[in-house]
N, C-alpha and C positions, 0 to 999 in steps of 0.2 A: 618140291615134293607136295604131293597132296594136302599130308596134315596141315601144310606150313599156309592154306589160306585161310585167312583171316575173313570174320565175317560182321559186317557192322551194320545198324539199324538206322535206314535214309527216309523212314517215312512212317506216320502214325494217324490213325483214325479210331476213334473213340464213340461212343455212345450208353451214356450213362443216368444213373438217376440224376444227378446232381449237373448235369451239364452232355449238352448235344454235341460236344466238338471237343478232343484234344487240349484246348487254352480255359473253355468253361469249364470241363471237369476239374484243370488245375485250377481254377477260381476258384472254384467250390470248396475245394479240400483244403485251399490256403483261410476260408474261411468256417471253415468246420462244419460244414453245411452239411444237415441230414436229408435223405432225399426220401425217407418214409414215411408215408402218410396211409389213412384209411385207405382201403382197394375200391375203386372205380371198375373195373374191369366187370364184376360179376356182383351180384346177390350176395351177401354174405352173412344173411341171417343161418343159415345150413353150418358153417364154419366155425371152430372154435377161433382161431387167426384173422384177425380181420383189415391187417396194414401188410404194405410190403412195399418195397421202393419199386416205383411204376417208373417207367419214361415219360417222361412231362412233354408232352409237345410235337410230337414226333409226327413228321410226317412224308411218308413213303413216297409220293409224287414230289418230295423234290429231290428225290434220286433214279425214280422209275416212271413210268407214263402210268396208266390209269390202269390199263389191260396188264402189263405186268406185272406192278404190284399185287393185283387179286388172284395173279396164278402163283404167288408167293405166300407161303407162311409166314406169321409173323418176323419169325428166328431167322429166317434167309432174308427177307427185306433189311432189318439189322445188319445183317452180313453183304451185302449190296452195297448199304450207305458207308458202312466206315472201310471197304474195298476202294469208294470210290473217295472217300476221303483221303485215304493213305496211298493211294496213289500221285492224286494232285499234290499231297505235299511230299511226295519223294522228288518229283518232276519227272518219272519218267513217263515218254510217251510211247504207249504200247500200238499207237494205231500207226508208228511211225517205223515200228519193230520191223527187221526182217524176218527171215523165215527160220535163218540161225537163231536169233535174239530171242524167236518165240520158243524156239523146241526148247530154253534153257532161262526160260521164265513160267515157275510152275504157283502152285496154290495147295497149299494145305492147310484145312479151316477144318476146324471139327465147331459140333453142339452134343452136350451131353443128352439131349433130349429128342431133342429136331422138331418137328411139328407137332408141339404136344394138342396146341387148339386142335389142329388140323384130324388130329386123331381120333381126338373127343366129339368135335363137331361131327365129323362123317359117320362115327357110330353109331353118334345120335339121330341123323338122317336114318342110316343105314333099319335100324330097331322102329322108329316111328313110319317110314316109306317103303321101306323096301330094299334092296340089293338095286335094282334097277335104277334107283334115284342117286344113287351115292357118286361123286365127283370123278369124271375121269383124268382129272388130276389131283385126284387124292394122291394116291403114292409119288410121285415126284415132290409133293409137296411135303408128304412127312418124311422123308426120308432123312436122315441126318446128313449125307454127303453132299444131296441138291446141290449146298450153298459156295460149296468147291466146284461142283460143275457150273453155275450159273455164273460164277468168279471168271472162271475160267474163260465161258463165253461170251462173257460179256465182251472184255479185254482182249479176245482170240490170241491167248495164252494156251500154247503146248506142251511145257513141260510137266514133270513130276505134278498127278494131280490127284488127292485123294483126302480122305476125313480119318481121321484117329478117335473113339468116342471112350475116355477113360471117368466117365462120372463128373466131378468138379478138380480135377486134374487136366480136365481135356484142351484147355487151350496150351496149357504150358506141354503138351504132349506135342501139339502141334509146330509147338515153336522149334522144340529138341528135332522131330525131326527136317525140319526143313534146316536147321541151323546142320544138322549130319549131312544133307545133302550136299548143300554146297562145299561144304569144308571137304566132301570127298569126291568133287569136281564133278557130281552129276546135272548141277542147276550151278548156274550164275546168280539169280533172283528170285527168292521166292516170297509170297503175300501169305502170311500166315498168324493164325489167333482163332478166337473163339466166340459165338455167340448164342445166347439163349433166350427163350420168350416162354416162361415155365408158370406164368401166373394164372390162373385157371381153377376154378373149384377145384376140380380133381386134382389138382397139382397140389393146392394147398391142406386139400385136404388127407393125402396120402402123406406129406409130412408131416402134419398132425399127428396122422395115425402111430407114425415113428416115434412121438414126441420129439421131434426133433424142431420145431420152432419155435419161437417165442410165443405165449401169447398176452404180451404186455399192452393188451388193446387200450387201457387207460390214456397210455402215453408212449402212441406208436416211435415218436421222434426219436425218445430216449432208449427202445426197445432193442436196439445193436449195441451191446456193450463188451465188446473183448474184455478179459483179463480183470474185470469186476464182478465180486465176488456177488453179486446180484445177477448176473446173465441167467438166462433161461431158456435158450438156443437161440439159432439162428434167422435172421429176418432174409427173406426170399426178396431177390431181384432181378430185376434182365436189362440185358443188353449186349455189347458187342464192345470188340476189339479189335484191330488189323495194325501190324509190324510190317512194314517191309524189310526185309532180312537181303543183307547182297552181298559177293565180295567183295572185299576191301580195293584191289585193283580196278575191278569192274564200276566200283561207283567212283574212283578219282577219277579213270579218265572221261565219266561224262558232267564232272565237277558237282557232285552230290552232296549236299550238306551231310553232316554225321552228327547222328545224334549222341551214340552210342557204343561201342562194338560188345558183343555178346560173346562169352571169352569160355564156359564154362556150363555143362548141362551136367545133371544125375537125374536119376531114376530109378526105384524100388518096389519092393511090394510089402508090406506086413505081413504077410501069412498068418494072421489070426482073426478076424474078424470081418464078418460083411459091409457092417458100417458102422463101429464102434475101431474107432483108432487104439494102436498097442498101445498099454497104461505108461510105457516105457517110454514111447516114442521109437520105438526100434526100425521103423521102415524109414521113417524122415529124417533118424541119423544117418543110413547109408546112404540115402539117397545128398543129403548136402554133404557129406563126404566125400562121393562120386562126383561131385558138381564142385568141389576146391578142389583134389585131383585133376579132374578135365581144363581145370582151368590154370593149372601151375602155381595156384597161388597158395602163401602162407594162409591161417584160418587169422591171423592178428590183420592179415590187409582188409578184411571188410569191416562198411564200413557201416552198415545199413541191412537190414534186413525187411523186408516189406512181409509179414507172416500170412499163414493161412488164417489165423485166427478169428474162426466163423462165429466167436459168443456164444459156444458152445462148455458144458460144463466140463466135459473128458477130454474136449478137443483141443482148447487153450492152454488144458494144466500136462498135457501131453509134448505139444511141439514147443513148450517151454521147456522140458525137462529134456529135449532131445536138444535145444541149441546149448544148453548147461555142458553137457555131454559132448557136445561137438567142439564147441570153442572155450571151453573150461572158463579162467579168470577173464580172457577177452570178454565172454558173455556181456559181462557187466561194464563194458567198454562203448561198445557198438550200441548203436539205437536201432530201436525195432517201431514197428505199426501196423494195425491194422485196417487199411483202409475200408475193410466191409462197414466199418463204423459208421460210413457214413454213405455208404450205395447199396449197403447188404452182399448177400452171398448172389453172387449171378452165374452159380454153377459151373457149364462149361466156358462159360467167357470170361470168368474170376480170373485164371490165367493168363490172359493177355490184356484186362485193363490194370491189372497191378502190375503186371510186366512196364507197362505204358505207366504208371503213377513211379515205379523203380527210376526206370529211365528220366522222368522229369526231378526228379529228385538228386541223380546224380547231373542236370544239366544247371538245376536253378540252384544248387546248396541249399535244398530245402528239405526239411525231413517231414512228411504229412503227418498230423494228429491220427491219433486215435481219440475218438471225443465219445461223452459221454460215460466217462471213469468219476464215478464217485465214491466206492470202497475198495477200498486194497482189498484183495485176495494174496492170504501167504503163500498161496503156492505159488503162486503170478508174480514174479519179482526183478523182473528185469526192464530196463530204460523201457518204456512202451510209446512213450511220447504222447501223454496224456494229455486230451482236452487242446491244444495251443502246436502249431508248426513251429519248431526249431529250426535255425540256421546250424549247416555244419555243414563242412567241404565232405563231398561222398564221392570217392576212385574206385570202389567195387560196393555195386549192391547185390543182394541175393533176394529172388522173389521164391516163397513155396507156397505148392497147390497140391492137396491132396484129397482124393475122391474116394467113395464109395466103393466098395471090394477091394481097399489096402493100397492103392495107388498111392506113390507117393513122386513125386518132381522138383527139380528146384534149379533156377536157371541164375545165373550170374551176368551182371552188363558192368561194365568198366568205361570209367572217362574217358576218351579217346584222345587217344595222341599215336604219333606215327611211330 
């Protein structure tokens, strides 16, 4: 029967503040490494904000030739590299696909933003030159789905191919639904996660305008602090993410390593607020309810939780009071973290590199810090894993990612075993 496939995770590609590749990210996070520093990108005398976790190093030509990179937005070139990262480390070869294997090998990549330079820059053409001057590849390049089509042809991949753009839920949206695919036999393999390149005056300066960031410019490093009662929002990042998602049959018989199997999705909405989370946490309780449901499992088998916890002052003391709620006395059983600690919030690709931090967590028995905790907050009171990685065997983790207009997600990966 349909339900009864199983669907497990053969491939991973990363790109982060703290590290360019899958194994540096988990270096980084094994040493608590902050990836926030002053912003290089722009000017930032105009700005109250003036740090944000940048990509250190990055460079597009060596995943693209010259000409393609510059018909690329930033957000898509990210979505390119860690595409073709998590590719090579699944092993499949797509150039070696038939015609069947392609129509049942899709892509679903979302960005909560898409081309935001791309946007900024052409308007600003557009206002100083003219209408005439303005790129004609402007719009494929802002568009948020591009990065799913250029996935897609790069690899001359057929199947299921589209973008989901839920705010900073959107890559764990993307995951859910390619993990629905398969499991209802419309896709054998899909590549999917999230990427965003959101640092840009106007970027920074429109969450300012929200109060929603930090602006602990003193001391950018320390300026991401979940669950201490000093936070003052969130510290702004980019990058990317890619899962290869497959059936469990489909990757034994071409001998695929397994990282993971991904056993368990939900998904919600608040109904209250634009961008200010229920005080209750009442969307992110249904939605991890639907996601241990979906998944058959007890709430006492997990064992791990990887939070949304953006160092936010509502946002922290919220999805704490809904995991209180969700898993009662366990609460205080299970360890949690927030890896924005140490990469920031990266929007729509938050969802698929903590997806990727979950799953290393459940392969290395490691549980990543949340660093940067120097005063308790009473309301913040559960295991966070402050400061320092713990050793502990982890059989299910839960990653949640919840976005702007009430979105809320939250995916479950389990140790694998047959």
């Amino acid at each position: 029967m349909l339900q009864n496939r199983r669907v497990v995770v053969t491939g991973l590609g990363a790109l982060t503040p703290i590290g360019l590749s899958v194994q540096d990210f988990w270096d980084g996070m094994m040493k608590g490494k902050s990836g926030c520093a002053p912003i290089t990108y722009f000017d930032t005398k105009n700005v109250e904000t003036k740090f944000a976790c940048e990509l250190k190093g990055f460079d597009p030509t060596k995943y693209l030739d010259k000409k393609s990179a510059r018909r690329l937005d930033p957000f898509a070139q990210y979505a390119m590299a860690v595409a073709i990262q998590a590719v090579a480390d699944s092993g499949l070869e797509p150039e070696k696909m038939n015609d069947d294997e392609k129509a049942r090998t899709g892509v679903v990549f979302g960005s909560g933003i898409g081309g935001f330079s791309t946007v900024y820059n052409q308007s600003v053409t557009n206002f100083k030159d003219g209408p005439n001057r303005v790129s004609p590849f402007f719009i494929p390049m802002m568009i948020p789905n591009i990065a799913s089509g250029y996935i897609s042809i790069h690899f001359n991949l057929r199947g299921p191919n589209h973008c989901i753009v839920t705010a900073c839920a959107t890559a764990n949206n993307n995951l859910i639904d390619s993990f629905l695919l398969i499991k209802n036999g419309l896709a054998d393999v899909m590549l999917s996660g999230g990427s965003e390149a959101p640092i840009i005056e106007i970027g920074v300066a429109g969450f300012n305008s929200s109060k929603a960031l930090s602006t602990r410019n003193e001391s950018p490093e320390t300026a991401s602090r979940p669950f201490d009662i000093n936070r003052d929002g969130f510290v702004m990042g980019e990058g990317a993410g890619m899962l290869v998602l497959e059936e469990l049959d489909h990757a034994k018989k071409r001998g695929a390593k397994i990282y993971a199997e991904l056993v368990g999705v939900g998904m919600s909405a608040d109904a209250y607020h634009i961008t200010a989370p229920h005080p209750e946490g009442t969307g992110a309780i249904l939605s991890m309810e639907m996601a241990l449901k979906n998944a058959g499992i007890n709430k006492d088998e997990i064992d791990y939780i990887n939070m949304h916890g953006t160092s936010t002052t509502l946002g922290d003391i919220a999805e704490t009071k809904a995991i209180k709620k969700v898993f009662g006395s366990h609460s205080y059983k299970l360890s949690t973290s927030s890896t924005k600690s140490m990469i920031g919030h990266l929007l729509g690709a938050a969802g698929a590199v903590e997806a990727i931090a979950s799953i290393l967590a459940i392969q290395n028995s490691v549980i990543p810090p949340t660093i940067n905790f120097e005063t308790p907050d009473p309301e913040c009171d559960l295991d966070y894993t402050f400061n320092k990685p713990r050793e502990r065997n982890v059989n299910y983790a839960m990653s949640n990612a919840f976005g702007f207009g009430g979105h809320n997600t939250s995916v479950i990966f389990k140790k694998f075993s047959e």
